[in-house]
C-alpha positions in Angstrom: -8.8 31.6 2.4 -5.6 31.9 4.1 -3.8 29.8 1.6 -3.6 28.6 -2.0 -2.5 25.7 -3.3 -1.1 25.8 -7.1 -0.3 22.7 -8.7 2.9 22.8 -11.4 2.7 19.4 -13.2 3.4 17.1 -10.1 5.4 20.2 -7.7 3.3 22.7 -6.3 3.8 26.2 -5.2 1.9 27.1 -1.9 1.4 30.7 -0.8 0.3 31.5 2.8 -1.5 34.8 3.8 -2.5 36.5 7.0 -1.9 35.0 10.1 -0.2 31.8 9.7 -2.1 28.5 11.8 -1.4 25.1 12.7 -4.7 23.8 11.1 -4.6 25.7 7.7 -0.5 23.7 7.4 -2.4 20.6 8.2 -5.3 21.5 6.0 -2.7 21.8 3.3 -0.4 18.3 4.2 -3.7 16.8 4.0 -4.4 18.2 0.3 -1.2 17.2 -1.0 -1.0 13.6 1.0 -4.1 13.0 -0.8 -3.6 14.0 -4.0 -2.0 10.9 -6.2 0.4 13.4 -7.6 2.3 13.5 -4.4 3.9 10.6 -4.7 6.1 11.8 -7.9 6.4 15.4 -6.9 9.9 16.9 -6.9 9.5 19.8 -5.2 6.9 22.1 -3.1 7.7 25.5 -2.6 6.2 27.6 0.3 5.8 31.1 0.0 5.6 33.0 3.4 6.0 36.7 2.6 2.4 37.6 2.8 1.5 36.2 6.2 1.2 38.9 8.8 1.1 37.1 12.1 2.3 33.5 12.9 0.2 31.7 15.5 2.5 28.3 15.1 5.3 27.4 17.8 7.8 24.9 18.6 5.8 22.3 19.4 3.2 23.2 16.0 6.7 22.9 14.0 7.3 19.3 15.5 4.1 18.2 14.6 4.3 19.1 11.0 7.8 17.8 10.4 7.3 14.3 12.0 4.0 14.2 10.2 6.2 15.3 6.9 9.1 12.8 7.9 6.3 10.0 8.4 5.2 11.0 4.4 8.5 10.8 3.0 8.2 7.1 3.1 5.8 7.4 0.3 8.1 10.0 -1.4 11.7 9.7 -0.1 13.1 12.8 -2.7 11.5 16.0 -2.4 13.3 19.6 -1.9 11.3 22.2 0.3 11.9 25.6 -0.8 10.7 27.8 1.7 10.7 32.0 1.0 10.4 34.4 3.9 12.5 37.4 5.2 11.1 36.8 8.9 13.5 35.9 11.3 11.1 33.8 13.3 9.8 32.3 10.2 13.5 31.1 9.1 14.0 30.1 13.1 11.0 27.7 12.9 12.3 26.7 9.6 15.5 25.6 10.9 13.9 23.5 14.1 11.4 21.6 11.0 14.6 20.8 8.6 16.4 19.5 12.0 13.6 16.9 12.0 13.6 15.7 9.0 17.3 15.0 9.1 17.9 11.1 7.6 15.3 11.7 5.0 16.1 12.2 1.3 13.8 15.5 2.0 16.7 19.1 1.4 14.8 21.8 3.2 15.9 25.3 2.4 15.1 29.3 2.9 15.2 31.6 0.2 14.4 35.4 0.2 12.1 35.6 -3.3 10.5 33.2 -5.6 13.2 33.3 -8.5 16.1 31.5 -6.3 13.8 29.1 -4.9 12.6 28.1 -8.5 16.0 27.6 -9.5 17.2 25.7 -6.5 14.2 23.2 -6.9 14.8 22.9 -10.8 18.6 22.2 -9.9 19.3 18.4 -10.3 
């Protein structure tokens, strides 16, 4: 499976590996949109540093932010803790928080798990 999906209470921690696809980022949305534990979660963080290839573009990163913006109506206060060290990664990164400016959603990039953990436990 190219991803996994670890709940944490009502935040979850997701970790992508291998090549990087639209669908399995849908696939995901659509696990945690569905799950009645979205609607309190604080935080998700999304751990990139084992994917080897990304096969998502611009236009794949539009789609998943206004599909995320349209969600925060349901949950206007999340953070998005993101962790990669590749630069295209943090570019495509940048172009999805741009998106979901005006939301109560605070998207940001971290290099390793332990400063993303402590951003999203941060009040």
């Amino acid at each position: 499976m190219p991803y996994s999906i670890d709940w944490k209470d009502n935040n979850v921690i997701i970790t992508f590996n291998g090549t990087l696809r639209l669908k399995d980022v849908l696939d995901v949305n659509n696990t945690l949109y569905g799950d009645a534990r979205f609607d309190d979660m604080n935080f998700q963080i999304t751990d990139f540093r084992l994917v080897e290839e990304i096969d998502v573009d611009e236009i794949d990163v539009s789609v998943i932010a206004s599909l995320d913006k349209a969600s925060s109506n349901w949950n206007p206060n999340m953070k998005l803790a993101n962790i990669t060290s590749n630069e295209f990664g943090k570019e495509m990164i940048k172009k999805y928080s741009g998106i979901l400016d005006g939301t109560g959603w605070q998207v940001e990039t971290f290099d390793d798990m332990e400063d993303a953990v402590k951003w999203c436990n941060e009040s």
